[in-house]
RONUVO-996213 format. One record per residue: residue in three letters; z, x, y of N, C-alpha, C in turn. Coordinates in steps of 0.1 Angstrom, whole numbers, padded with zeros to 4 digits, always signed. Each point is the difference from the previous one (the first is absolute). Last residue first. Example, Ala and Ser with C-alpha at 12.3 -4.5 7.8 and 13.67 -1.06 7.14 Angstrom:
2
ser+0071+0128-0022+0000+0009+0011+0008-0008+0011
ala-0001+0003-0057+0000-0009+0012+0000+0009+0012
***
This chain:
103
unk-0074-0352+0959-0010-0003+0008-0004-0017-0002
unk+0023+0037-0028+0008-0008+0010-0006-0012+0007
unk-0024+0035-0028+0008-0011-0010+0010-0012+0009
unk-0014+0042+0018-0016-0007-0001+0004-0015-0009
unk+0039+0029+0030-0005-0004-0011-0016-0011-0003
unk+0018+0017+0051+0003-0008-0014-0008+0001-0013
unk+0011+0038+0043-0010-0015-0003+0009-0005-0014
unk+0025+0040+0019-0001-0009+0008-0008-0014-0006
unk-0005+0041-0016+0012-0005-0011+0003-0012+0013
unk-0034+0027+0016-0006-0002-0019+0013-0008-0003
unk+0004+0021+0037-0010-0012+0008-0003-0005-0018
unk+0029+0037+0003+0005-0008+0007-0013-0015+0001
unk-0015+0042-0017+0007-0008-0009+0010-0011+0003
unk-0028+0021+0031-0007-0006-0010+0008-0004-0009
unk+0023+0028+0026-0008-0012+0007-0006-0011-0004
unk+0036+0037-0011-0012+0000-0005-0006-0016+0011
unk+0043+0046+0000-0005-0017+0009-0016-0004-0006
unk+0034+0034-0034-0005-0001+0015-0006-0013+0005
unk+0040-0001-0041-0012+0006+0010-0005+0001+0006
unk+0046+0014-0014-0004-0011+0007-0018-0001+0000
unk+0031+0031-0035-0002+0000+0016-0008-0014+0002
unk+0010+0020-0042+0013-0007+0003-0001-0002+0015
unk-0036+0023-0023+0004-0015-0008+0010-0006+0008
unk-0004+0041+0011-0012-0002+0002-0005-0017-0005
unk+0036+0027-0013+0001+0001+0012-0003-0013+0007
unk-0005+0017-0044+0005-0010-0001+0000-0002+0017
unk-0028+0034-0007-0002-0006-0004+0008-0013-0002
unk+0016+0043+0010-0007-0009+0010-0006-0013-0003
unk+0027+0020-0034+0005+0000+0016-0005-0007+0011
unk-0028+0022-0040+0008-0014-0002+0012-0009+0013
unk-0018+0043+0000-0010-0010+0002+0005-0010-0003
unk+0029+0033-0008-0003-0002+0014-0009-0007+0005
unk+0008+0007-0042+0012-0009+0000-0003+0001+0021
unk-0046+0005-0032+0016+0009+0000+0008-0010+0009
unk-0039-0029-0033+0004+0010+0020+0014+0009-0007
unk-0036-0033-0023+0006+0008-0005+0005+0006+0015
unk-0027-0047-0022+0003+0013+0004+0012+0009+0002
unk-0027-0044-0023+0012+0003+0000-0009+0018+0002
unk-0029-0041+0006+0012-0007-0001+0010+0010+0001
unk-0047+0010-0006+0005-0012+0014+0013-0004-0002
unk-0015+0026-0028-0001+0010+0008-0001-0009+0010
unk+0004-0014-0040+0011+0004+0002+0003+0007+0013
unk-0041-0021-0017+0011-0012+0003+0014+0007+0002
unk-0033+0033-0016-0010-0012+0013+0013-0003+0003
unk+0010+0013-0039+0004+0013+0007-0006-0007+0014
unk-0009-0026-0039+0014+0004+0003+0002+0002+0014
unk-0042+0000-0018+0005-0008+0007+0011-0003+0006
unk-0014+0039-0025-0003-0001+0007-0001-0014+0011
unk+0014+0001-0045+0004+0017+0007-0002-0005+0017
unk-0029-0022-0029+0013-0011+0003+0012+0010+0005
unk-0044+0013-0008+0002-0008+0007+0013-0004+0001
unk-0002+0028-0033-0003+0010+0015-0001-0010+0010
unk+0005-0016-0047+0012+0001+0006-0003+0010+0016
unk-0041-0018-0017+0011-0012+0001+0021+0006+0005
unk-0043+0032-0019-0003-0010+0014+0013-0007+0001
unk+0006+0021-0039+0001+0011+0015-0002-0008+0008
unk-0009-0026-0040+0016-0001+0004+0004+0016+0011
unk-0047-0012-0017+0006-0009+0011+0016+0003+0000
unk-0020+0033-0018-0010-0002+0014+0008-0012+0006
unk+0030+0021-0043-0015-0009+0004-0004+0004+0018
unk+0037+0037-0018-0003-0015+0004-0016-0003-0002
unk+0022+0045-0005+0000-0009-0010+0002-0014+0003
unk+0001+0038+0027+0011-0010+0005+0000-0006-0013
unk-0036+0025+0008+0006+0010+0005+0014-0009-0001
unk-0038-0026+0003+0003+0007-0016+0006+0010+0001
unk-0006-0028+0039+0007-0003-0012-0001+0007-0014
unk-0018+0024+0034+0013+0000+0002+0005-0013-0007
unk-0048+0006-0004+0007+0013-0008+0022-0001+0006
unk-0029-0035+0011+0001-0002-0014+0002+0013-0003
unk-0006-0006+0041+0010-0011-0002+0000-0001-0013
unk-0034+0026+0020+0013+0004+0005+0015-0008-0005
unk-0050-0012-0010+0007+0010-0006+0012+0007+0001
unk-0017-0032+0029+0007-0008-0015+0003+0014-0013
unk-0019+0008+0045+0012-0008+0001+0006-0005-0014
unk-0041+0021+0004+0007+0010+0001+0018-0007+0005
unk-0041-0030-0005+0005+0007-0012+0008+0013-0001
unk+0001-0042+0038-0010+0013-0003+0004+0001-0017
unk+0008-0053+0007+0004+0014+0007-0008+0012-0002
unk+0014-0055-0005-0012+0008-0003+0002+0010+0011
unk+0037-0043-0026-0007+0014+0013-0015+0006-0006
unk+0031-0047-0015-0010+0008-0002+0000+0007+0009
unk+0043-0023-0022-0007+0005+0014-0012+0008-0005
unk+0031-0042-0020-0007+0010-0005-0010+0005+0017
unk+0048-0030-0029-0009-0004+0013-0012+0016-0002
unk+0042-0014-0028-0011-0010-0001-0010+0001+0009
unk+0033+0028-0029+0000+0000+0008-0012-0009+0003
unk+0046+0004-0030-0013-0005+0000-0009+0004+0015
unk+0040+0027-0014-0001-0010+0002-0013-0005-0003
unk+0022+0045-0005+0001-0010-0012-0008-0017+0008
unk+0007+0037+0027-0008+0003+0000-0006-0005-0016
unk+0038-0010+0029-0010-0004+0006-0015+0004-0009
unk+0054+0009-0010-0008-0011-0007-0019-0002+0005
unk+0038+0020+0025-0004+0010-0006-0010-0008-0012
unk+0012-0027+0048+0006+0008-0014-0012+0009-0007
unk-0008-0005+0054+0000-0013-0016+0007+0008-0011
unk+0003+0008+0055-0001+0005-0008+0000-0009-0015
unk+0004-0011+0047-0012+0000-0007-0001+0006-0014
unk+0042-0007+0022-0003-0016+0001-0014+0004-0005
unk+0028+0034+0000-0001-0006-0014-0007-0014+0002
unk+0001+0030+0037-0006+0007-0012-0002-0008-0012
unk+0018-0017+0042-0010-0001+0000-0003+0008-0014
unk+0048-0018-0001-0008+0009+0009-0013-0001-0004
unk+0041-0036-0011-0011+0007-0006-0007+0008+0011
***
């Protein structure tokens, strides 16, 4: 299963019961903005809010996880993976002590 479909909820999502409830208090030029483009979309206020958050949560969690390089970045980049790493001292002195659980 790839990250898209591990957030993405079935198409059902918007049949479901929904049980939890977010209060905001915002400008009025904000909410007018959000109710002429859900009415530009023929969506409720809340079914624009909810899928734009959720749009937008996606896209957060995708933008830590899956990028994009030309085949010469990429190159380096496995390179760069595939090289030894450099001499860390601290991390040498960190994997040296025992486990707090060891102790």
């Amino acid at each position: 299963m790839n990250a898209i479909t591990e957030v993405r909820p079935s198409m059902a999502m918007s049949r479901k019961r929904r049980d939890i409830s977010i209060n905001m208090r915002l400008p009025r030029q904000v909410l007018h903005l959000i109710d002429t483009a859900a009415n530009a979309l023929s969506k409720t206020r809340s079914d624009f809010i909810l899928e734009s958050a959720r749009q937008h949560a996606i896209d957060v969690l995708l933008d830590q996880r899956y990028f994009v390089l030309e085949s010469d970045q990429f190159a380096e980049f496995t390179k760069q993976l595939d090289a030894p790493p450099a001499t860390n001292e601290k991390l040498k002195k960190l994997m040296a002590r025992k486990a707090p659980w060891e102790t």
